[in-house]
N, C-alpha and C positions, 0 to 999 in steps of 0.2 A: 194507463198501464193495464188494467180490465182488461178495455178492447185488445190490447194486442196477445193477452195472454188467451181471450179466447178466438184470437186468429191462428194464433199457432198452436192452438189444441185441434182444431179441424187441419190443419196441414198435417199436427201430428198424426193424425188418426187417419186420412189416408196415406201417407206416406207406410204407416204399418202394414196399413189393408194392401196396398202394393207388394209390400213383402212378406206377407201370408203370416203376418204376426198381431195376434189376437192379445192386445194390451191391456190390463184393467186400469181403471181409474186412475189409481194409486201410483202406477207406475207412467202413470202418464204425466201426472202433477210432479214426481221427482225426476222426470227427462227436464220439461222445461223447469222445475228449479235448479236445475242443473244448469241450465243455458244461463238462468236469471243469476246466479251464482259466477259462474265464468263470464260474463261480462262483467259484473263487479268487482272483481278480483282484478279484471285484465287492466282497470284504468289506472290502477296500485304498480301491479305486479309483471304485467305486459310476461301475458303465460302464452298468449296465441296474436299471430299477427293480424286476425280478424279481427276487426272491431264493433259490427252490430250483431243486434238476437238473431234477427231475422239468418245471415248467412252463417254463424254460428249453429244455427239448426239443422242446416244442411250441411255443411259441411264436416263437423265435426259429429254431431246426434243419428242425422241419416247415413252417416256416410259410416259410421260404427252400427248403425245398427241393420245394417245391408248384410254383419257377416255371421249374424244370432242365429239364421236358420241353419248355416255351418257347425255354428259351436252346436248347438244344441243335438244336432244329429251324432254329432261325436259324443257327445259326454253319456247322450243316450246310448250309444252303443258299447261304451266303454264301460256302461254300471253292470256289475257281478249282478246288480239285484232287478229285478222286473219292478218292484215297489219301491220308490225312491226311499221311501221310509223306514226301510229295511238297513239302508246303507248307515253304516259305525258314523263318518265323516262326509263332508260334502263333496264333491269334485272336486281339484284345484284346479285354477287358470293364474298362468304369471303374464301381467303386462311388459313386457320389455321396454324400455324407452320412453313409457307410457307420459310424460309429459303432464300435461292439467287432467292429465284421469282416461284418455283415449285411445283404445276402445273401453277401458277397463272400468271406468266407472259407470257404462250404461251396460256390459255383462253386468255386470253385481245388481243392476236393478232388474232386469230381465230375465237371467237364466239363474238355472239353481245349481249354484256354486260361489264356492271361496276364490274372489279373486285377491291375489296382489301384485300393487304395481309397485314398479322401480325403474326410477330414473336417477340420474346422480346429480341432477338439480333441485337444489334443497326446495325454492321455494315453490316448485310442481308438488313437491311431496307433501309439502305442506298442508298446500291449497286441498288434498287429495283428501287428507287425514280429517279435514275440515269437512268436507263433502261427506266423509262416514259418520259424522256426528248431526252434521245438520241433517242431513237424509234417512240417520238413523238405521244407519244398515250396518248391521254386524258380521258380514259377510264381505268385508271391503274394506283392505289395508293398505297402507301405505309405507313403501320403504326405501331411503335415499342413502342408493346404494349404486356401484357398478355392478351391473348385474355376473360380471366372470369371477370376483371375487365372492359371492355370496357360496353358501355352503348347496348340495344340490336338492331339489328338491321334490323331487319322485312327482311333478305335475303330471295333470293328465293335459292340459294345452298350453304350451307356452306361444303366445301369441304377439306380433307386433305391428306396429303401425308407419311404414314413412320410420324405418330405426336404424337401418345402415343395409349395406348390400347382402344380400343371403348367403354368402360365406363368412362374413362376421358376425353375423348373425348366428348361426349354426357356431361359430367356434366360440363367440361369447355367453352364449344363451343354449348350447345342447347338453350340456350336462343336469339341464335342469327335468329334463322330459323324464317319464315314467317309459318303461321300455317298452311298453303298450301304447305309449302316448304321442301327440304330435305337437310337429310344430306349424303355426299357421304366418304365414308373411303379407300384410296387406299392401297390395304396389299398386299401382296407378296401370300405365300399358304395359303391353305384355313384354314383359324381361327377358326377353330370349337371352342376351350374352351374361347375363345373371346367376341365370339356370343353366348354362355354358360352363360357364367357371365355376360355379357350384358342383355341377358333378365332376369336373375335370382333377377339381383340387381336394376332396373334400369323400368321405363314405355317405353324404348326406345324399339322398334322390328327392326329387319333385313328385310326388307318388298319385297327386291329383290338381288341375289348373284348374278353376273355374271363375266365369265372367262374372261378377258384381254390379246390379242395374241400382246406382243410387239415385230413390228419387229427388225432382226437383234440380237433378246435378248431372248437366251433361261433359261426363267428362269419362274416359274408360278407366274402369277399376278392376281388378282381378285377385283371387285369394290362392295364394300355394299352400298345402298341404306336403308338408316335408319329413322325409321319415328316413333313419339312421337303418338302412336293412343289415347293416354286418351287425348291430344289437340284438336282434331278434335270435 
């Protein structure tokens, strides 16, 4: 069990270095207790149709954390304050759909912000709630909810993963954004008739596309940034 943890500590570590993310220890040992975690859970609870560490790492860990240098850019440009220290409260990010925690439980170890996720599947939520206490992060909630009935929540990113098409997406999950804030959509290939019927139906635009090189995973991913302009 050693050996393979410090196999996937060197995969983690360039798999970061690939994405110009400088990780400290700490947070490198709660990624894979994460991994080490979500396969334990999944032989109970069957939360991911993946079944070893090994593709669990990539697919689920790299493939969340391909979208950090995004968030990160945003949240940074969205603080009032030049010293994060400055700031009353943390940033919010809401996970929409978030399932066993992703992306939202490797933001809350990585970037500096309150995330919470919500799925209307109890026992994701669960497993999630679990993850806050074993990981010890107090910046990471769990709430097993639809997300359209929830009250709104002035987020600076409501973010999701693989959660429905970008118009239900936007009609279940936009009341949630801060009017400064966005929404981010993680898909796979490029969603042209997505973004079709998004703008067609919908005051939501696509206001930025960009490609996502996840390592070790050849497979095309891409992040939309989505922004209500009649709000503004």
């Amino acid at each position: 069990m050693m050996a393979h943890h410090q196999d996937f500590s060197a995969q983690l570590q360039a798999a970061a270095h690939q994405l110009g993310l400088a990780l400290t220890d700490h947070q490198q040992d709660q990624l894979l207790a994460y991994v080490g975690q979500l396969d334990k859970w999944n032989r109970t609870y069957n939360l991911t149709s993946i079944r070893n560490q090994q593709d669990m790492l990539i697919h689920h860990v790299f493939d969340s954390l391909a979208v950090v240098p995004a968030v990160k850019m945003l949240l940074a440009q969205d603080s009032e304050y030049p010293n994060p220290a400055d700031r009353q409260s943390r940033p919010v990010v809401i996970d929409v759909g978030s399932g066993g925690g992703l992306p939202g439980v490797i933001l809350s170890i990585v970037c500096e912000c309150d995330v919470h996720c919500v799925d209307a599947v109890q026992k994701k939520m669960t497993f999630v709630r679990q993850m806050a206490g074993v990981l010890k992060r107090d910046n990471l909630f769990a709430h097993h909810h639809r997300i359209e009935s929830m009250p709104p929540w002035q987020a600076d990113i409501v973010i999701s993963r693989a959660f429905s098409s970008l118009t239900d997406f936007v009609t279940l999950a936009g009341h949630h954004v801060a009017p400064d804030g966005v929404m981010l959509a993680m898909k796979g290939k490029d969603p042209k008739q997505e973004v079709a019927h998004l703008h067609q139906n919908t005051d939501w635009r696509v206001v930025k596309q960009e490609p996502l090189v996840v390592p070790d995973l050849a497979a095309e991913r891409c992040l939309l940034h989505i922004k209500n302009e009649e709000r503004k």
